[in-house]
C-alpha positions in Angstrom: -1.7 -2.5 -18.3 -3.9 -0.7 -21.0 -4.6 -1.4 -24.2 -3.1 0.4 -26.7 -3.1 1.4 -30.4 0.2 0.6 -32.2 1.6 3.9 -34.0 3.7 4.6 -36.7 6.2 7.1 -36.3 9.4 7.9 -37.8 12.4 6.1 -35.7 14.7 8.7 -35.0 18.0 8.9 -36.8 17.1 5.7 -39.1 15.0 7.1 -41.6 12.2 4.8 -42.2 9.1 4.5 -40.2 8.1 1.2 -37.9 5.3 0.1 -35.9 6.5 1.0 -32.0 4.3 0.2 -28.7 6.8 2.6 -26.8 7.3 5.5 -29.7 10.3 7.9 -29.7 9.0 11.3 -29.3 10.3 14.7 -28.9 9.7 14.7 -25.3 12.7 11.7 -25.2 14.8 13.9 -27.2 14.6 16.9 -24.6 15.6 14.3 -21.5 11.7 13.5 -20.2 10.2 10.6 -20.6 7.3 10.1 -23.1 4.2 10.1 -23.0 1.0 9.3 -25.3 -2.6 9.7 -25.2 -4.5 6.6 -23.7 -7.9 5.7 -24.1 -9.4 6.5 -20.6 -12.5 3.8 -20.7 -9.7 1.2 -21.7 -7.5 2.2 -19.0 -9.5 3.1 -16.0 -10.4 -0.8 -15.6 -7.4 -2.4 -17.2 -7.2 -6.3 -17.5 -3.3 -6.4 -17.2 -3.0 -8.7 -19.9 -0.8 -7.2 -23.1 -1.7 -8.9 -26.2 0.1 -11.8 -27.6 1.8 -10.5 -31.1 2.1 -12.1 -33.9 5.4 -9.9 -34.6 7.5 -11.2 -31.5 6.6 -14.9 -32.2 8.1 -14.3 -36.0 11.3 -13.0 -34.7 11.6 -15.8 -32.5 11.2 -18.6 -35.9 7.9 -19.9 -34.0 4.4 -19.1 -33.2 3.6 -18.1 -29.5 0.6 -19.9 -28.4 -2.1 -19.2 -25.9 -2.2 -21.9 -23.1 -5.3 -23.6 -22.7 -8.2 -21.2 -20.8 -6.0 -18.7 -21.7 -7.4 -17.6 -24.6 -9.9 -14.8 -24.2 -13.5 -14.2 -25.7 -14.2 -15.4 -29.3 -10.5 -17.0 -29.4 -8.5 -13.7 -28.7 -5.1 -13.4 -26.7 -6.2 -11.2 -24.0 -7.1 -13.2 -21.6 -10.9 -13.2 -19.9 -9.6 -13.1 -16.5 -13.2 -12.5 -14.5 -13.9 -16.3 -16.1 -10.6 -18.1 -16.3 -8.8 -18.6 -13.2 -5.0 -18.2 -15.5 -3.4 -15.3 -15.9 -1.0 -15.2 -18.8 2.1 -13.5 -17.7 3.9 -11.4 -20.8 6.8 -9.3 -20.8 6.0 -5.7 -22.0 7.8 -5.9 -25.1 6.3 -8.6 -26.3 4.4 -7.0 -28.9 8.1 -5.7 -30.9 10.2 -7.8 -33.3 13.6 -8.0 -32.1 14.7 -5.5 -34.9 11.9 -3.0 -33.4 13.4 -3.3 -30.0 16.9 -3.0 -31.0 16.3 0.1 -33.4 13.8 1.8 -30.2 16.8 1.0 -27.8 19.7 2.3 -29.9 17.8 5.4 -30.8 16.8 6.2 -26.9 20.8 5.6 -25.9 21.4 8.0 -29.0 19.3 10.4 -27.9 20.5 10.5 -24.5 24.6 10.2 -24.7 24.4 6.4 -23.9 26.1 3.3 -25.3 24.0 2.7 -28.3 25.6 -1.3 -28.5 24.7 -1.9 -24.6 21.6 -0.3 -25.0 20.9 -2.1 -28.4 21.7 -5.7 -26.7 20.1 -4.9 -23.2 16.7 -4.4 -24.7 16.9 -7.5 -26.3 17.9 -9.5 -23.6 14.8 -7.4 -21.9 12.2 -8.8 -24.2 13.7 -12.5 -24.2 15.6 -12.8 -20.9 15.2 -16.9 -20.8 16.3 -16.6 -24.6 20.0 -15.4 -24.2 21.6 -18.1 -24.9 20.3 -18.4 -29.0 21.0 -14.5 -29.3 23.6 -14.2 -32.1 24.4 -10.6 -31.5 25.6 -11.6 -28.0 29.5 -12.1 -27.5 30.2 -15.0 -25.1 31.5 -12.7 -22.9 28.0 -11.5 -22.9 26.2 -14.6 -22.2 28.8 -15.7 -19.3 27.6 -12.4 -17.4 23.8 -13.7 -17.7 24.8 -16.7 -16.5 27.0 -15.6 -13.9 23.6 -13.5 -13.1 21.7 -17.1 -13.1 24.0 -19.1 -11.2 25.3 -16.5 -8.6 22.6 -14.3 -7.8 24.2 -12.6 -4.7 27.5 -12.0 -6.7 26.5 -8.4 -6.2 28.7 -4.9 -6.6 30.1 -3.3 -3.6 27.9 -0.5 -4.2 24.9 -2.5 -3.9 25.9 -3.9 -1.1 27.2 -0.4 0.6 23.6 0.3 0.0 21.7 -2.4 1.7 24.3 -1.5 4.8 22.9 1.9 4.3 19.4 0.7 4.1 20.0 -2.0 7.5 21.5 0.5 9.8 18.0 2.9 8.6 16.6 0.3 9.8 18.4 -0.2 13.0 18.3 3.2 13.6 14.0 2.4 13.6 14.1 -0.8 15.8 16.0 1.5 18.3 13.3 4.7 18.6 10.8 1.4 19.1 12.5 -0.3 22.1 14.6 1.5 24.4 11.1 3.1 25.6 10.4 -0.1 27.4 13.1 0.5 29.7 12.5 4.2 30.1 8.8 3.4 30.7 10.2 1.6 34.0 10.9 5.3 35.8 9.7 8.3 33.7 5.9 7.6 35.3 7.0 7.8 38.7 9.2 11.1 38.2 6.2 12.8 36.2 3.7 11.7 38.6 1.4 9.6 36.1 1.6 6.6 37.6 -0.9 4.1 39.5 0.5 5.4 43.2 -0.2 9.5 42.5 -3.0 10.9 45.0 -4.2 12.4 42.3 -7.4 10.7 40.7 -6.9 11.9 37.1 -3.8 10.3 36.8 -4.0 7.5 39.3 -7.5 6.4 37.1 -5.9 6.9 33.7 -2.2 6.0 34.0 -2.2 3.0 31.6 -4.0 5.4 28.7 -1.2 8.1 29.5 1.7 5.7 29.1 -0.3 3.9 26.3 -0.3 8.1 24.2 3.1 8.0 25.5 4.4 5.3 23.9 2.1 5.5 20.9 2.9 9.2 19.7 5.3 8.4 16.9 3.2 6.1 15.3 0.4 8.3 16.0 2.4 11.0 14.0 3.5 8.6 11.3 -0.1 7.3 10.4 -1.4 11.1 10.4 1.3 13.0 9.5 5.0 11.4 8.7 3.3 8.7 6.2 1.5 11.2 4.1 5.0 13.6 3.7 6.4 10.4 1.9 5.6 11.0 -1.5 5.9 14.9 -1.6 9.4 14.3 -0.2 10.3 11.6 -2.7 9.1 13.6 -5.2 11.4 16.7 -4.2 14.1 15.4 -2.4 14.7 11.8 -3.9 14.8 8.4 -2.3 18.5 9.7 -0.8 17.8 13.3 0.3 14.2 11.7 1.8 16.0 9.2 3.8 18.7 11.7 5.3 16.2 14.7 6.0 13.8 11.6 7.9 17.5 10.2 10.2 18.3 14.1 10.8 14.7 14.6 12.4 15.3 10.5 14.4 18.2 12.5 16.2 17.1 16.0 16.8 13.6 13.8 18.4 15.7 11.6 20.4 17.8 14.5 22.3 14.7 16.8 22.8 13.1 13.7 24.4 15.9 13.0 26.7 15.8 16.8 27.8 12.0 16.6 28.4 10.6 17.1 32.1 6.7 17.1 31.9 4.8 14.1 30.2 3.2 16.1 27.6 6.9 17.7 26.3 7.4 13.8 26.5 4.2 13.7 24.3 5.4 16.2 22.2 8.7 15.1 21.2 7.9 12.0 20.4 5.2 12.7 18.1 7.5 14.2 16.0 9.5 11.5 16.4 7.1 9.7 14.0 8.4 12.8 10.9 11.9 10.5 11.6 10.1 7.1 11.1 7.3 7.4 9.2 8.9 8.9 5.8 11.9 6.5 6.4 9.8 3.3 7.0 8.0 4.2 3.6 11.4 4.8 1.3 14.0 2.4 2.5 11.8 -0.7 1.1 11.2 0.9 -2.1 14.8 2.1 -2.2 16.2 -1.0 -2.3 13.6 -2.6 -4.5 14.2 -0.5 -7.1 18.2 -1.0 -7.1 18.4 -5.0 -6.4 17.7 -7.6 -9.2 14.1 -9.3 -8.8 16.0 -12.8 -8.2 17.2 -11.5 -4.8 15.2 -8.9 -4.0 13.1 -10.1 -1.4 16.4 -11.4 1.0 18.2 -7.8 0.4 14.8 -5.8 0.8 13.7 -7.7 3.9 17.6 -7.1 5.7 14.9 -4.4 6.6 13.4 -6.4 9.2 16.4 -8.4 10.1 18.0 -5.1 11.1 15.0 -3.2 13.0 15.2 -6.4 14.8 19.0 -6.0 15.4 18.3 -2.3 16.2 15.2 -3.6 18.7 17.9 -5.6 20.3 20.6 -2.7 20.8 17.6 -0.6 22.4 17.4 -3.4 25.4 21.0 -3.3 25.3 20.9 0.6 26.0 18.4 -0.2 28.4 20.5 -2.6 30.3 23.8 -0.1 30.1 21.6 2.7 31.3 19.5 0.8 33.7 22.0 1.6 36.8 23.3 5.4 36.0 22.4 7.3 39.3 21.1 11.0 38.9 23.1 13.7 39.4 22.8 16.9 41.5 20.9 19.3 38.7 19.2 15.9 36.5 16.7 13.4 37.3 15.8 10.6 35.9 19.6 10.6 33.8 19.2 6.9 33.7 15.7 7.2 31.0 16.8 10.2 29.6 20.0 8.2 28.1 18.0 5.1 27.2 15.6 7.6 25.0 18.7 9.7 24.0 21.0 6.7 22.6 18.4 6.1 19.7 19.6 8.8 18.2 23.1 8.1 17.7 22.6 6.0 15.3 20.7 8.2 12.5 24.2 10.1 12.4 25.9 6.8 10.3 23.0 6.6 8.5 22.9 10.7 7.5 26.8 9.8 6.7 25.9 7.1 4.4 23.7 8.3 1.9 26.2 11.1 0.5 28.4 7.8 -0.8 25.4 6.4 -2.4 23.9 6.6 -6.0 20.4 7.8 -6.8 17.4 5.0 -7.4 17.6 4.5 -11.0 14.5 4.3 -11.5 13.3 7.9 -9.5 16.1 9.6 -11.7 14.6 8.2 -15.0 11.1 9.3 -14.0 12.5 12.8 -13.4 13.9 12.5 -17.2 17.7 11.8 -16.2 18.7 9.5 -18.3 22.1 9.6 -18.3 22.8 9.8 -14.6 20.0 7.0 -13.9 22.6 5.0 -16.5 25.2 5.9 -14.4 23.8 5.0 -11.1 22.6 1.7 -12.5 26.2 0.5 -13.7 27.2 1.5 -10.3 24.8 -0.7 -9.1 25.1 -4.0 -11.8 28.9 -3.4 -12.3 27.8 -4.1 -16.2 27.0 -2.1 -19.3 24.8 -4.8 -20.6 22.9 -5.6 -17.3 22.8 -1.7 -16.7 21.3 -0.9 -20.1 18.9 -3.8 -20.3 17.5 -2.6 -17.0 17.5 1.1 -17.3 15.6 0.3 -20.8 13.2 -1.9 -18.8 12.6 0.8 -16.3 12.2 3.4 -19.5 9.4 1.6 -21.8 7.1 1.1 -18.4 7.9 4.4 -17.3 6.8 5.5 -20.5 3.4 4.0 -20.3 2.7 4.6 -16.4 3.7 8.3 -17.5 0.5 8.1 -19.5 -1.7 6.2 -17.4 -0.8 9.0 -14.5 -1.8 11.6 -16.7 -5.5 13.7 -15.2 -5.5 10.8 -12.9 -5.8 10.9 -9.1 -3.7 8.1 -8.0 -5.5 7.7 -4.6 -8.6 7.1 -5.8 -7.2 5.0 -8.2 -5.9 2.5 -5.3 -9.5 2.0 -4.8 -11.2 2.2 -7.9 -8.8 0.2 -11.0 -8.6 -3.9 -9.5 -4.8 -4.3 -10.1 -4.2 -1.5 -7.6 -7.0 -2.6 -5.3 -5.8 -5.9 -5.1 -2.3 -4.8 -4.2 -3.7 -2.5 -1.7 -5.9 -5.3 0.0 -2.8 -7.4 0.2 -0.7 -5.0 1.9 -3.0 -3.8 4.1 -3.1 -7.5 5.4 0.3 -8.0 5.9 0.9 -4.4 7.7 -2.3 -4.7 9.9 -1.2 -8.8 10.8 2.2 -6.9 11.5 0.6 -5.5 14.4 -2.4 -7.0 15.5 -0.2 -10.6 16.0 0.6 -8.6 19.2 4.5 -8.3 18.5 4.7 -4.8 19.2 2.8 -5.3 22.2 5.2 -7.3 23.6 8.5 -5.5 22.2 6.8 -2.0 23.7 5.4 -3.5 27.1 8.2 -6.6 27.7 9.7 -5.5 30.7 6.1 -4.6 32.3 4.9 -7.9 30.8 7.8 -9.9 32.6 7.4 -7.9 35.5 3.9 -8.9 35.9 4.8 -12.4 35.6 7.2 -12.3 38.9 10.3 -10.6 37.5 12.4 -7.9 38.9 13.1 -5.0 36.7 16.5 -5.8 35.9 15.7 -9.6 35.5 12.7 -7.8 33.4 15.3 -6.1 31.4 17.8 -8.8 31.0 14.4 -10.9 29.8 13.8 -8.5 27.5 17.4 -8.4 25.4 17.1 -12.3 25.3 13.6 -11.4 23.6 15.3 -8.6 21.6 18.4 -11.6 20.9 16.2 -13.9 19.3 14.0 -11.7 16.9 17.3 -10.4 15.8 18.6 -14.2 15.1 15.4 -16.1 13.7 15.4 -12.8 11.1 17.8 -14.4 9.0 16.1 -17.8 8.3 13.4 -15.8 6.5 15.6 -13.6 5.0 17.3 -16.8 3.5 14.2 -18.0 2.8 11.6 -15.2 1.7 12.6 -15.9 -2.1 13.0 -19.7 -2.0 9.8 -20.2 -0.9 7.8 -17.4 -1.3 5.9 -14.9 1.0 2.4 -16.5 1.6 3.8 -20.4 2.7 5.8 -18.5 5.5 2.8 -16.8 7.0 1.1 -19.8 6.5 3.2 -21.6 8.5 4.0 -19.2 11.3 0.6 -17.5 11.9 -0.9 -20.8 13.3 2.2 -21.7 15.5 1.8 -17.9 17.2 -1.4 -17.9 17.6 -1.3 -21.1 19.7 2.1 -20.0 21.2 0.1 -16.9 22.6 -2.3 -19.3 24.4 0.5 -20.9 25.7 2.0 -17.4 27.0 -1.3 -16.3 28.6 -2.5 -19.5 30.5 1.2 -19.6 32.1 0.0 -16.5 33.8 -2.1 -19.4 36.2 1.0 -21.2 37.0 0.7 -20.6 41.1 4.3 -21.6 41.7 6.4 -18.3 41.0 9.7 -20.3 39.5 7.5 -22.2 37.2 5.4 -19.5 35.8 8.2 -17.0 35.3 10.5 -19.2 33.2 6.8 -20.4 31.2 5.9 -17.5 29.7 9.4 -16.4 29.0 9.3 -19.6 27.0 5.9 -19.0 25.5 7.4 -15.2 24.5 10.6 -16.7 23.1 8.8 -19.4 21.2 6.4 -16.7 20.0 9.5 -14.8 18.9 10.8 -17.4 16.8 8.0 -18.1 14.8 7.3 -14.3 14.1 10.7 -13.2 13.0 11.0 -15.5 9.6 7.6 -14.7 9.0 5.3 -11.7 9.6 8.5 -10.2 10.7 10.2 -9.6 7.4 7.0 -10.1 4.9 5.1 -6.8 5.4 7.5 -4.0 4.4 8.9 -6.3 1.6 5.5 -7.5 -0.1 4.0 -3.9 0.3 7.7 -2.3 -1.6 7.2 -4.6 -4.1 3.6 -5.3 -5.5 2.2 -1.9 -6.1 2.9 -0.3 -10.0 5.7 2.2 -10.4 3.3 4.9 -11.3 1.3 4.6 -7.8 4.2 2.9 -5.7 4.8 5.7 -3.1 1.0 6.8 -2.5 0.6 2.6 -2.0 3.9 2.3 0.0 2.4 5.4 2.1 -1.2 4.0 2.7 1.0 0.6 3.8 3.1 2.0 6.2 0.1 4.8 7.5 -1.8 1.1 8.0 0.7 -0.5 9.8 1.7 2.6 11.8 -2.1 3.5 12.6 -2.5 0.1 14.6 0.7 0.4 15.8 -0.6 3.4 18.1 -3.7 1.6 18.6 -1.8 -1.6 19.7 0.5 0.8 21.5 -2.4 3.2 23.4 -4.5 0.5 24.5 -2.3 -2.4 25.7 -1.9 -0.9 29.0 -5.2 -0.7 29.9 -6.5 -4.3 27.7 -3.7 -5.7 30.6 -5.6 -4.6 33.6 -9.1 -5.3 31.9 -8.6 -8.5 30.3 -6.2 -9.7 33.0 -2.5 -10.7 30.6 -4.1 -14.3 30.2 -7.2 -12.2 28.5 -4.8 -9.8 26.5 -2.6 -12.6 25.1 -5.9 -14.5 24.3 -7.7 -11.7 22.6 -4.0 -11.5 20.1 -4.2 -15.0 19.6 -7.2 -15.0 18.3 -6.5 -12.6 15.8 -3.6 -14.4 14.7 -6.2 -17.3 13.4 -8.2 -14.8 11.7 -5.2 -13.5 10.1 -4.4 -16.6 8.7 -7.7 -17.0 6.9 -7.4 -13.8 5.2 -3.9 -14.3 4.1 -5.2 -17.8 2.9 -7.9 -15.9 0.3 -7.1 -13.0 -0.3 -2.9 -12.5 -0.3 -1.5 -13.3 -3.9 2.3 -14.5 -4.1 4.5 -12.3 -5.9 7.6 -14.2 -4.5 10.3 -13.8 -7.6 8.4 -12.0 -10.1 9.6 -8.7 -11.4 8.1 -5.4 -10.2 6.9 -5.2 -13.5 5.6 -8.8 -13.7 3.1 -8.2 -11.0 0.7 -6.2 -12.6 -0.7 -9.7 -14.4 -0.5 -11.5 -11.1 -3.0 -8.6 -9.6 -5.3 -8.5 -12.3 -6.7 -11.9 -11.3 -10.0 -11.0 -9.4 -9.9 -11.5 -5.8 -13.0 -14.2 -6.4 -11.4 -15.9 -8.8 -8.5 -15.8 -6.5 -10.1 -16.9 -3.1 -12.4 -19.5 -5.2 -9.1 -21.0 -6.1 -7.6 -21.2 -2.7 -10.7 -23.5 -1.5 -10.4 -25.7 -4.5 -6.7 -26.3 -3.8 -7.5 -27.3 0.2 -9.9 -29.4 -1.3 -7.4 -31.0 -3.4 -5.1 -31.6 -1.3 -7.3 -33.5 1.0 -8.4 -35.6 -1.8 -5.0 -36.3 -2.7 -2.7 -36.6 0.2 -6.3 -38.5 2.1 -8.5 -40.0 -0.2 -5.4 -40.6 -2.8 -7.4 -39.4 -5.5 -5.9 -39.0 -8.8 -7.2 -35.6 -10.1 -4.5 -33.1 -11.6 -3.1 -30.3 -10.1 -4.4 -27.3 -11.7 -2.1 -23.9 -11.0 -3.5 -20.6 -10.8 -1.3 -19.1 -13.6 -0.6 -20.0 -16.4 2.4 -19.6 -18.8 3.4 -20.0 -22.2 7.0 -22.3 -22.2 8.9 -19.4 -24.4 7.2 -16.5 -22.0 7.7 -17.5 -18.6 7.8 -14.9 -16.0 10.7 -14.9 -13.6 9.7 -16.6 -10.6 8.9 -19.5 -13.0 12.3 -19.5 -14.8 14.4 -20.0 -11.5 12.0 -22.5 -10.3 13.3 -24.7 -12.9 17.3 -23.5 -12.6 16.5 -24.4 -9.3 14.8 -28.1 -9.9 11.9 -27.0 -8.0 9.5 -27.5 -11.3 
């Protein structure tokens, strides 16, 4: 965050003036959010860190008290964050007395036709939310819903839960347009006359790359095109209106491919295909990030993956159904064209869906909407208090992001301020790993794959659903797992295992005896599977929704997904052909190998941002990738020292955290024991 200069304004209905971090201005009056002149040298390299006041500790009956290397140059509370390796999380209200919070919050409700009490309470709570319980100005009825909130995270409204339905079957809808071309791949070569056996030399020479731009054209699409449209269509449309427009073009795409007779209309339609799946692939995460509480948001955000694997699954199953339906007199190939066609069907719920959903709270507030953004939020919380303290939240960053945007161009700026940088570095990691672990190779190609290790095409098929079975299944340990122990340990863990399970897969390709090598590598896949699917399976899409700042969320989301898409088509395109040159043992090899890579760089340069708020994040991102990387090697070295050599040194963390000004992951760490 940047540093600013308090002001003094007067406080709107109250008559008296007060020293404000987030000022009441005319603009609030009118229904837009504020906004106030920042320093740009202070802003265009911020640090992240907000000052420690003086004020808040006051209000609270005790000093607040910089821990340890904490303390910045010449004995200041900013923190010096290129030479300390802590980073002093604080919330964004921390520089307000609770009587400046209260008389800000009351006056922004006022202004705005809300419920000045909720509002007045939430934004306490807000500033202090580990400090409930010694608020006077709470009713116990009041502090029974925070605890509730504590000790029953997933006690959720229906609405809530109607909208991560919404958001799964999206997501279905996605696995689907992703896998029921592995079946179809089985016949629509042969009937266009691009495969291996056609006299003709330019196809018979260049089938694989054919079938590889086949395959690949929605992700081409989405990295070029579809990614790009996402904030434009956020922007106009909304996070609702986006993700109906993006499952109307899914099912127009998925009919015109089924009614396709040349491979380049096959091309064609699928391309634009990737208008269907790009947009969507960039909104749904952020969607439901900004609508679920941070305690809970990763396992509700990443029922993203668990369901693209559930929809990977139903497009075998379609592939199965389909596999036998003869042609009729006036269509061939009806037996592809329905395995391509089905994927659509499914867009039609989701188009149904949306109309029964509420806006994202936090897009409507950014569009000044105050009073509907209140209104989706308590249809989302189920509470006036949780809603206002929230929505008030949202308000005082949107406030300041609305300044920081101001002259700016935000894609330069994921480059050139660090916070941003860093996010984008990390996200980038996750979404190329997504790919280059070789998944996608194997959810496009499976049937070829097990075909080429002695199947026949239905046993291929059949493979393939068990395949599709198990990533759908070994999704929901990491979704139950994501926020207890956090994003990074679960790559960590799983990155090795596939990379050595991929060995496994590839030298079984030697086995001689038929029997024995077929039922190997559909061991070494399944194996494979099961590692991937609690781990790089969910992570991407969930760490990229979550760890970029509001103000520059959808052009980050978008580079993500454009990433991830990008080698998706690469992955896609040239798997075919990496097959026949490198021989499968080579082409599992090659993906192996990058799976060990991977692994390094999620090692040194992947922060955690498991539990923190989306606000919270901008201090964990403003430690310097050195700092953070130089870290990581002293903590292997620790731990061999300790758990080898049973040396006695302490245990130094990487941030570091006042007791009364604890960031969220840290405060249900200890509800939870873990601390």
């Amino acid at each position: 965050m940047s540093n600013r200069k308090s002001v003094t304004q007067a406080s709107a209905g109250h008559g008296y003036k007060q020293k404000s971090r987030y000022p009441l201005t005319a603009a609030m009056t009118e229904g837009k959010p504020a906004t106030q002149h920042v320093d740009r040298a202070s802003s265009e390299k911020p640090t992240g860190i907000p000052r420690t006041s003086t004020d808040d500790a006051s209000s609270q009956g005790h000093p607040k008290k910089a821990t340890g290397d904490a303390l910045g140059p010449n004995g200041s509370n900013k923190m010096d964050l290129v030479s300390n390796t802590n980073a002093k999380l604080a919330n964004p209200l921390g520089d307000l007395t609770d009587e400046e919070v209260m008389e800000n919050a009351a006056a922004f409700a006022a202004a705005n036709h809300l419920p000045v009490e909720a509002f007045g309470k939430g934004a306490l709570v807000a500033k202090r939310p580990n400090g409930f319980e010694q608020m006077s100005i709470l009713t116990e009825n009041d502090k029974a819903k925070l605890r509730r909130e504590i000790t029953h995270p997933y006690s959720q409204t229906k609405t809530l839960y109607n909208l991560v339905i919404a958001c799964s079957v999206a997501a279905a809808v996605q696995g689907m347009d992703e896998s029921v071309i592995s079946g179809a791949q089985l016949f629509y070569p042969q009937q266009f006359g691009i495969g291996a056996t056609n006299p003709d030399p330019k196809y018979a020479n260049n089938h694989e790359w054919i079938e590889g731009l086949i395959n690949g054209a929605p992700y081409l699409c989405c990295a070029v095109l579809g990614c790009w449209l996402t904030a434009p269509l956020n922007n106009w449309f909304g996070r609702r209106g986006t993700i109906f427009l993006t499952a109307f073009f899914s099912f127009i795409t998925c009919i015109w491919s089924a009614c396709m007779n040349t491979w380049w209309l096959l091309f064609l339609s699928r391309f634009f295909l990737g208008l269907g799946i790009g947009p969507k692939s960039a909104t749904v995460p952020v969607f439901a990030a900004e609508c679920t509480p941070a305690k809970i948001r990763g396992s509700l955000v990443m029922q993203w993956q668990v369901w693209t694997a559930f929809g990977i699954m139903l497009g075998y199953v379609a592939d199965l159904i389909f596999y036998h339906v003869p042609d009729k007199h006036n269509i061939t190939g009806l037996n592809w064209r329905l395995m391509l066609g089905s994927a659509g069907f499914p867009a039609l719920i989701v188009m149904a869906q949306v109309f029964f959903l509420p806006e994202s709270p936090r897009w409507l507030m950014s569009k000044g909407k105050h009073e509907k953004a209140y209104n989706a939020m308590l249809r989302l919380r189920g509470d006036e208090l949780l809603a206002a303290r929230d929505l008030y939240y949202i308000f005082v960053l949107l406030e300041e992001e609305a300044a920081i945007v101001r002259g700016r161009n935000l894609f330069s700026e994921l480059f050139s301020v660090g916070r941003n940088r860093r996010a984008m570095i990390g996200s980038t990691i996750v979404m190329f790993g997504q790919q280059f672990c070789g998944v996608n190779a194997i959810v496009y190609y499976t049937a070829s794959i097990f075909t080429s290790a002695g199947f026949s095409e239905i046993s291929a098929l059949l493979a393939s659903f068990g395949f599709g079975l198990i990533n759908a299944l070994f999704a929901i340990p990491g979704m139950l797992t994501i926020d207890k122990f956090g994003r990074r340990p679960l790559l960590l863990v799983t990155f090795p295992i596939m990379s050595l399970l991929l060995l496994f897969t590839g030298f079984c390709f030697w086995i001689p005896d038929r029997e024995a090598r077929v039922g190997c590598v559909a061991l070494g896949i399944y194996l494979y599977c099961m590692a991937y699917s609690p781990g790089e399976g969910p992570v991407p899409f969930t760490y990229s929704a979550e760890v970029y700042p509001l103000y520059i969320r959808e052009v980050g989301m978008s580079l993500a997904t454009a990433t991830t898409w990008l080698f998706n088509f690469v992955v896609s395109l040239t798997f075919p052909r990496l097959l026949t040159a490198f021989t499968p043992q080579g082409a599992f090899g090659w993906y192996a190998a990058w799976c060990a890579l991977l692994f390094v760089l999620i090692l040194f340069f992947l922060p955690e941002s498991k539990g923190y708020t989306l606000e919270e994040l901008d201090q964990v991102f403003s430690v310097p990738t050195g700092v953070h990387a130089k870290y990581q090697l002293w903590n292997i070295k620790w731990h061999f020292n300790h758990y080898i050599l049973r040396s006695k040194e302490p245990f130094k963390r990487l941030y570091q955290f006042d007791d009364d000004d604890e960031p969220s992951n840290v405060r249900h760490e200890k509800h939870d024991g873990q601390v």
